[in-house]
C-alpha positions in Angstrom: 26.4 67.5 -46.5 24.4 69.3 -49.0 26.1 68.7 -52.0 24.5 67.3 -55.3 24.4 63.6 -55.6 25.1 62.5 -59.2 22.4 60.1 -60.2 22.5 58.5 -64.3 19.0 59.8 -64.9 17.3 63.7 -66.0 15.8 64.3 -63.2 16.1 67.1 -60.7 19.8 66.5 -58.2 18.7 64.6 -55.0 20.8 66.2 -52.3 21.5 64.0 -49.4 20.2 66.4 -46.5 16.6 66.3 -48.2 16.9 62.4 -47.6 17.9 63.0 -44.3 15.5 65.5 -43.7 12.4 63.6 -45.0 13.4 60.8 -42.6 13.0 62.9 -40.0 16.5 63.7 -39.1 17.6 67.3 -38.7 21.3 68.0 -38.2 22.3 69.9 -35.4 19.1 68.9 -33.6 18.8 67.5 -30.1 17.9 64.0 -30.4 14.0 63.4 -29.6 13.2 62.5 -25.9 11.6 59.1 -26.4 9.3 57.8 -23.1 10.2 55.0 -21.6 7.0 52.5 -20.6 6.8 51.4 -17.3 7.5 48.2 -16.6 5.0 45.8 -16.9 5.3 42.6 -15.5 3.7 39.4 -16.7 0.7 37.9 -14.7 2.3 35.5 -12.3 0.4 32.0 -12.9 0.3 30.2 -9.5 -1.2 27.5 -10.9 1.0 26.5 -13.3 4.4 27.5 -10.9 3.0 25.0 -8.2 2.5 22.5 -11.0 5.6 22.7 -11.9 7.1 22.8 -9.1 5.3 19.7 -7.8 6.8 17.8 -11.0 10.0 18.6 -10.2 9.9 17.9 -6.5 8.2 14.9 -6.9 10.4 13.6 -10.3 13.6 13.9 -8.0 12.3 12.1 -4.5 10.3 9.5 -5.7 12.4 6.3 -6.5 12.5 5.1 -10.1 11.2 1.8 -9.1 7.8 3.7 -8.0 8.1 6.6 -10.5 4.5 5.2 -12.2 2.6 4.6 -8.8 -0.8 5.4 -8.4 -3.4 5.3 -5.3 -5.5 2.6 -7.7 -7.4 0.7 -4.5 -10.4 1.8 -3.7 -9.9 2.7 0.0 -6.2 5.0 -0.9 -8.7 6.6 -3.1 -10.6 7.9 -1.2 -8.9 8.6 1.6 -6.8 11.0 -1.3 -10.1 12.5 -1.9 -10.8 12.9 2.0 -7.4 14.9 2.3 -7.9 17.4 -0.4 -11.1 17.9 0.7 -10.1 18.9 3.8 -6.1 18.5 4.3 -6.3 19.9 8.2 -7.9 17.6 11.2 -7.5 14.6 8.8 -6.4 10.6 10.1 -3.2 8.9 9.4 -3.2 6.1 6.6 -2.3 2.8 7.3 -1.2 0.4 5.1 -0.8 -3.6 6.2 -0.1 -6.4 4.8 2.8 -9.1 4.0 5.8 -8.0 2.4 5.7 -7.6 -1.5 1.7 -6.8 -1.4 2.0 -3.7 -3.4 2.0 -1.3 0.2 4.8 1.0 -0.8 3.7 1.3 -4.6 0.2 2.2 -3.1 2.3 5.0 -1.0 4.4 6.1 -3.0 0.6 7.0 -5.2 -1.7 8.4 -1.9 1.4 11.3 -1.9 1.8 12.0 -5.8 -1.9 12.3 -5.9 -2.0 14.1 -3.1 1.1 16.1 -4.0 -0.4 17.1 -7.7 -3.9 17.5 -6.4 -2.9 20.1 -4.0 -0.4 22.2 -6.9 -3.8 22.1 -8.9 -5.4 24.6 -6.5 -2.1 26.3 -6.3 -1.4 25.7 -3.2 2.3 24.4 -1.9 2.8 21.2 0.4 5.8 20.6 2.6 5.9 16.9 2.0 8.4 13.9 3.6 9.2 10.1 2.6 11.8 8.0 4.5 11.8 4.6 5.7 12.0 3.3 10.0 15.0 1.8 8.8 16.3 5.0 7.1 14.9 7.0 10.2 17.0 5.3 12.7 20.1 6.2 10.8 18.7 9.8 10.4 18.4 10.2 14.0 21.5 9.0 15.3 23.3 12.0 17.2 26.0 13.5 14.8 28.8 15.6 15.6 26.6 18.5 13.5 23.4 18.0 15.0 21.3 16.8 11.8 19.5 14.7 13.9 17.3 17.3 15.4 16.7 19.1 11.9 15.7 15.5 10.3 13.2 15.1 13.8 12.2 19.0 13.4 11.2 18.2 9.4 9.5 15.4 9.8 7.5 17.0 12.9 6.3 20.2 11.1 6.0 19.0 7.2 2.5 18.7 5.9 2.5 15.5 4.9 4.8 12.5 6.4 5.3 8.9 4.6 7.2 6.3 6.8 7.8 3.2 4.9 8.2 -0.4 6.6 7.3 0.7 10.1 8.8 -1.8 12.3 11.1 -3.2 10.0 13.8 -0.8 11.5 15.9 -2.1 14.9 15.4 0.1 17.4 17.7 1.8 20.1 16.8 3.5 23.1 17.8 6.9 21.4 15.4 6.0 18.2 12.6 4.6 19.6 12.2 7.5 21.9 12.9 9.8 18.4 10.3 7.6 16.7 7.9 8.1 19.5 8.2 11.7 19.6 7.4 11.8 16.1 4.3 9.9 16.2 3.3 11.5 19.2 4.1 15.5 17.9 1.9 14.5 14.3 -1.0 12.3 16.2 -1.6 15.3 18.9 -1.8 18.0 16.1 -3.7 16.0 13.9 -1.2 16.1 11.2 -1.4 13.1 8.8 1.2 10.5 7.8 1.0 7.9 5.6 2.6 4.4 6.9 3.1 0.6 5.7 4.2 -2.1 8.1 4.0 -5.6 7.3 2.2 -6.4 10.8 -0.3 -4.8 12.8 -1.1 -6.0 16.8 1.4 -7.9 19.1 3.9 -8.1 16.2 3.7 -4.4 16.1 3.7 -3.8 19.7 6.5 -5.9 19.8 8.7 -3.8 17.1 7.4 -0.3 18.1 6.0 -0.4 21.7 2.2 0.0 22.6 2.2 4.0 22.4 2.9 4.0 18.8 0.4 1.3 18.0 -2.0 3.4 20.1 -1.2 6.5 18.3 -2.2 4.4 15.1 -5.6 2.9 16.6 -7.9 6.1 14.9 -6.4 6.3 11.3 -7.7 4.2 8.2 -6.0 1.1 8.2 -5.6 -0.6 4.6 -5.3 -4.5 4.4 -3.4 -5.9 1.7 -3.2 -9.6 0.9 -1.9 -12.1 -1.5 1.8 -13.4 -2.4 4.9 -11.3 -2.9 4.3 -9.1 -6.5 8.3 -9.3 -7.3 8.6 -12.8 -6.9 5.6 -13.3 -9.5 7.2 -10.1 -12.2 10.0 -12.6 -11.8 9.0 -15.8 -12.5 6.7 -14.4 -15.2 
């Protein structure tokens, strides 16, 4: 360090410790104390993480056959609307009609809408979707007591869709589960969303007369023509 550096030119010698020097290095010095900056985190969007999050929830639960479903009947519609209105003292939907009239695909649309309307405001929604047929199986006492947390879920969530009601066979043990259900979401004014092929005595017959009660004040849906699958079919 401070030697001459040769150089092929007439000029005066360039000693490495003026380089060093005019780069602001000093030997022997203490090193300069540099501040950190605090830590600045980015904005947290809730928007876009409850958008996200509602594609992903709903990309994973809703069955392929139904991935492109949309509330596209006029009375879904607006009962969608109604709900994000006003998501709290809000009727049940009901959905009726013969089998293969499009009631599940209408569904399956009332909760995406639903689902990405309420991530739009940021908001979350604790959101379920099972079958009666499905739910009977659920609620069959296990040796690790899932039962109870399936009944317990489905009592508290936000938001409940019960495909094919009555289609399921029902026990003792999950008609009174059913009931409870019903009951629990119908006293605290805590929607569901429901299809069933058959409404009156038919129902009656499948459910008992407390559930069909327990149905008598939410918008009912009627659905009508021949079975959609059989005509994608034949087409």
């Amino acid at each position: 360090m401070g030697e001459p550096v040769s150089t092929d030119h007439d000029t005066e010698p360039v000693r490495a410790g003026d380089i060093l020097a005019a780069a602001g290095f000093r030997p022997g010095a203490e090193p300069a104390q540099v501040e950190p900056k605090p830590f600045e985190p980015e904005p947290f969007d809730r928007i876009a993480f409850r958008t996200d999050q509602a594609a992903a929830t709903l990309a994973a639960r809703i069955p392929p056959m139904f991935a492109d479903a949309t509330p596209d009947h006029p009375q879904v519609a607006a009962w969608v609307r109604r709900f994000l209105a006003n998501r709290h003292d809000f009727p049940s939907l009901v959905l009726v009609g013969p089998t293969g009239t499009g009631k599940t695909w209408l569904c399956w649309g009332a909760v995406r809408a639903v689902v990405e309307g309420v991530a739009a405001r940021g908001e979350g929604l604790r959101w379920e979707a099972t079958t009666h047929p499905a739910l009977n199986a659920a609620l069959r006492p296990s040796a690790d007591n899932a039962h109870v947390g399936t009944l317990e879920r489905l009592m508290h969530a936000d938001l409940v869709f019960l495909d094919d009601l009555g289609a399921g066979k029902q026990t003792e043990w999950t008609g009174d589960g059913l009931l409870r259900l019903v009951d629990y979401r119908w006293s605290h004014r805590l929607p569901m969303i429901y299809s069933a092929n058959a409404v009156g005595q038919p129902l009656i017959n499948a459910v008992g007369d407390r559930i069909n009660s327990r149905l008598g004040d939410a918008v009912k849906v009627a659905l009508l023509g021949d079975d959609r699958r059989w005509r994608r079919r034949s087409a």
